[in-house]
C-alpha positions in Angstrom: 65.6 93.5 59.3 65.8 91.7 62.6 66.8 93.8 65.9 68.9 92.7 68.2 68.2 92.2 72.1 70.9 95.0 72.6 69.7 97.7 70.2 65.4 96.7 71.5 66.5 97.1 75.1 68.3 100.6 74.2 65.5 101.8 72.2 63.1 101.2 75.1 65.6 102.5 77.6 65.6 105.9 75.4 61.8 106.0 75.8 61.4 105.4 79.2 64.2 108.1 79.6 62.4 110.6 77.1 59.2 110.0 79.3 60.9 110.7 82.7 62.3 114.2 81.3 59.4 115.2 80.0 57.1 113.9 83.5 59.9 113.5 85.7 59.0 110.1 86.2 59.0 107.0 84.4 55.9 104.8 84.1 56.2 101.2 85.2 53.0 99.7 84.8 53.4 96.1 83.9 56.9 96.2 83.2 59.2 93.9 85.0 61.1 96.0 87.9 64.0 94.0 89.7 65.6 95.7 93.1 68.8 96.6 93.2 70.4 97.7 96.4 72.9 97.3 99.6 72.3 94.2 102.0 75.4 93.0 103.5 76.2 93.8 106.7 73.1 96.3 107.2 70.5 95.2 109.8 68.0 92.7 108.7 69.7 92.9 105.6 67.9 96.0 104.4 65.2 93.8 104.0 62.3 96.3 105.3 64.0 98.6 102.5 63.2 96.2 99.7 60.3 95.0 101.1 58.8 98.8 101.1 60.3 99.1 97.4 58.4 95.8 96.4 55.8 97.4 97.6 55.4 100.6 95.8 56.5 99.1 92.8 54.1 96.6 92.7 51.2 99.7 93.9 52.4 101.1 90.6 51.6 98.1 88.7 55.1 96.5 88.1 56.0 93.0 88.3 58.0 92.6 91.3 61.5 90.2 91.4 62.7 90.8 94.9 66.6 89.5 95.7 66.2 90.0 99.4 63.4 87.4 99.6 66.2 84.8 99.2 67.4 82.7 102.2 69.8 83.5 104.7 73.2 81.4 104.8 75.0 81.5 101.2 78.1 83.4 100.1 77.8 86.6 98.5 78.7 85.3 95.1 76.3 82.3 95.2 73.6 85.1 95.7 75.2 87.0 92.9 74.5 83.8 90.3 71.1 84.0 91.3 70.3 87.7 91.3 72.0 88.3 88.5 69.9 86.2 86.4 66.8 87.8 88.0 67.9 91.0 87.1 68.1 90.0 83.5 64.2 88.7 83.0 63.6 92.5 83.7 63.4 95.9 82.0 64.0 97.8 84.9 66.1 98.1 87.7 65.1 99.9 90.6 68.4 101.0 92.9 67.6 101.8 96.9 69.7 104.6 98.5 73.0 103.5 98.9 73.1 101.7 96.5 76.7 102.5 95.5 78.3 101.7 98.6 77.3 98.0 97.8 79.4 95.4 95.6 77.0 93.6 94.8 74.3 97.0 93.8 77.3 98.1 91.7 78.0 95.1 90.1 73.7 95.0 89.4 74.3 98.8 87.8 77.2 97.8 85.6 75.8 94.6 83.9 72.1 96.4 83.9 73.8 99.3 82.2 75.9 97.3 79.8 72.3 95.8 78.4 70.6 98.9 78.2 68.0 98.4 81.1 66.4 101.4 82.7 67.5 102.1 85.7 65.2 104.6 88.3 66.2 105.4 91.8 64.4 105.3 94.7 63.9 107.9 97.4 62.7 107.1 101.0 60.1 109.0 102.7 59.8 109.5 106.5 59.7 106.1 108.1 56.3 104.9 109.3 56.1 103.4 112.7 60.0 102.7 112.4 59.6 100.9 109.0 60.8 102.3 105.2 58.8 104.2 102.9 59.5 104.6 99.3 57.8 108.2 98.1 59.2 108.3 94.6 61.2 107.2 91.8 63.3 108.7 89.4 65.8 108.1 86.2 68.9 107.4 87.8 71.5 109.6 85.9 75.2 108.8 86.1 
């Protein structure tokens, strides 16, 4: 019997959700972890937030794909045909504070949740010397 992409990615979503319950978080060694969050119209375009997420993710042992490490000067939907095939090489999404305030974040939530990817959120810490700090994750639950 052959498994589809739908039912595999639901089954592993169920694990990695089972796994957070039980140890309140959910392990993402070597899984591949895209960032989901708000850009437009913030300063820098949040990017010191996804930078610090790219950072913790990758200090856990994820595999990193980074949207904010795209150039500057494109409409929002031209970045939206790129980052939402980015997000869909992964098995997680990782969603910044504020995340629902963004169109394009929401968007990211809707088709990652339609295709059963996990989905963690990510809390920031006290800023060090003016710069974001991710501290932990957790399952996002909505």
């Amino acid at each position: 019997m052959t498994v589809n992409t739908h039912e595999k990615g639901a089954k592993v979503r169920a694990q990695l959700i089972h796994h957070a319950t039980e140890y309140k978080q959910i392990a993402l060694d070597g899984r591949k972890v895209y960032i989901a969050g708000p850009m437009t119209g913030l300063p820098e375009m949040n990017r010191p937030a996804f930078s610090a997420a790219a950072e913790y993710l990758e200090g856990l042992g994820a595999k990193v794909m980074n949207p904010a490490i795209l150039p500057d000067g494109w409409e929002h939907h031209q970045y939206m045909r790129i980052a939402i095939p980015m997000m869909m090489e992964c098995e997680v999404v990782a969603f910044l504070p504020g995340w629902q305030d963004s169109k394009g974040a929401r968007v990211e939530f809707t088709r990652s949740r339609a295709f059963a990817l996990v989905q963690v959120a990510l809390d920031l810490g006290t800023p060090v010397d003016g710069l974001p700090v991710v501290r932990s994750h957790r399952a996002l639950m909505v």
